[in-house]
Steps between C-alpha positions, in 0.01 A plus 500: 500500500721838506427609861284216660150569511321163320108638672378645150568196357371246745216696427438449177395142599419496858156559521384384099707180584595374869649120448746711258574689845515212698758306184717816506552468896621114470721615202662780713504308791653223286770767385601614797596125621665401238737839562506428796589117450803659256610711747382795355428752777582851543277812495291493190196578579467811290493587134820522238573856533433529904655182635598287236798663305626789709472260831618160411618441109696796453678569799550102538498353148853415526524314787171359503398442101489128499191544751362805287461250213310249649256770668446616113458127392223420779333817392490421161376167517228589731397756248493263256269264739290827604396552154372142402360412800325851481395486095382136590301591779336765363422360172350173710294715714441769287555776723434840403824669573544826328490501127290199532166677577220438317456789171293762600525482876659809531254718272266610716675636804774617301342731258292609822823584699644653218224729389457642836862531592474695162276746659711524807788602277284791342388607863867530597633788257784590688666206515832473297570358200741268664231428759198446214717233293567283834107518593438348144714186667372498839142737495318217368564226743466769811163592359420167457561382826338775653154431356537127585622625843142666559556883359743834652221493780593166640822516555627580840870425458765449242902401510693212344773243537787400244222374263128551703279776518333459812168635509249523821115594425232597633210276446662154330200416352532759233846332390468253190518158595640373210856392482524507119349862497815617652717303281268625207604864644888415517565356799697173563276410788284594833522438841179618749501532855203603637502881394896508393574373179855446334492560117784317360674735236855425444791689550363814309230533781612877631397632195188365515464572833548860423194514226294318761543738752437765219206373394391471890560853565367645240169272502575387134 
């Protein structure tokens, strides 16, 4: 919303719930005709901070605040139509968006991660204490993925995107083939490409990039 960048949270239903994909692409198509329709162009394809109110409602707001206010009404009412049609939809179908999960599926692979970024965090006694408090965030989804991504020995390469760490292996048979394993581990989804696979993180992904590669380098 500030600066933009809607991936993390077309994520959170993406892959758990496609038609709500699909919905939410007829609803912003819808939007953007209807602003069109109104006259309501300009260059606002940004976020509030980056585009919104430094390019177009502050510098023009005086001239131009008539069409401001209907830009604010269209978005208002289609977050008003977003959020039933999304509730009712999901209630219908029951989708398992996050914080709908079933209890307990997270247990397992979370104490796991957990317990052996632990003993990652021990290994590392030089680390600061600035450093240790962010790997209590971030450690235990790195180690996490790195088990389900086949162990330090079967990874070949390691960057990231705005939200994806991108991951190519070795062998790809070693890599869990379980969606929900990854989402058990703290993911918001996976994508695999033959040996290259795209963990979808969110926007905090460079600092678990970092205890990933960690972890890699020192064979934890």
């Amino acid at each position: 919303m500030l600066i933009g960048i809607t991936e993390p949270l077309e994520f959170t239903f993406l892959f758990v719930a496609p038609p709500l994909f699909a919905v939410h692409a007829v609803l912003a198509a819808s939007m953007a005709s209807i602003m069109y329709m109104l006259g309501l162009s300009g260059n606002m394809g940004g976020g509030l901070l980056d585009n919104f109110l430094f390019l177009n409602w502050v510098p023009l707001w005086q001239n131009h605040w008539p069409t401001y206010l209907m830009q604010i009404g269209v978005g208002l009412s289609f977050t008003v139509i977003y959020f039933l049609l999304f509730r009712f939809l999901i209630l219908k179908f029951d989708f398992k968006t996050p914080g709908r999960e079933a209890e307990g599926g997270e247990t397992k692979l979370y104490s796991k991660a957990e317990y052996k970024a632990a003993k990652a965090a021990e290994k590392k006694g030089a680390a600061s204490a600035d450093d240790a408090g962010d790997a209590d965030l971030y450690a235990p989804r790195a180690a996490g993925f790195l088990e389900l991504l086949g162990g330090a020995d079967n990874i070949t390469t390691v960057n990231n995107c705005a939200t994806r760490l991108r991951v190519s292996v070795a062998d790809e048979s070693l890599v869990d083939t379980s969606d929900a394993a990854f989402k058990d581990a703290g993911a918001l989804g996976i994508v695999r490409k033959g040996k290259a696979f795209q963990v979808i993180v969110g926007m905090d992904v460079p600092q678990v990039r970092e205890r990933f590669e960690t972890m890699v380098n020192t064979k934890e």
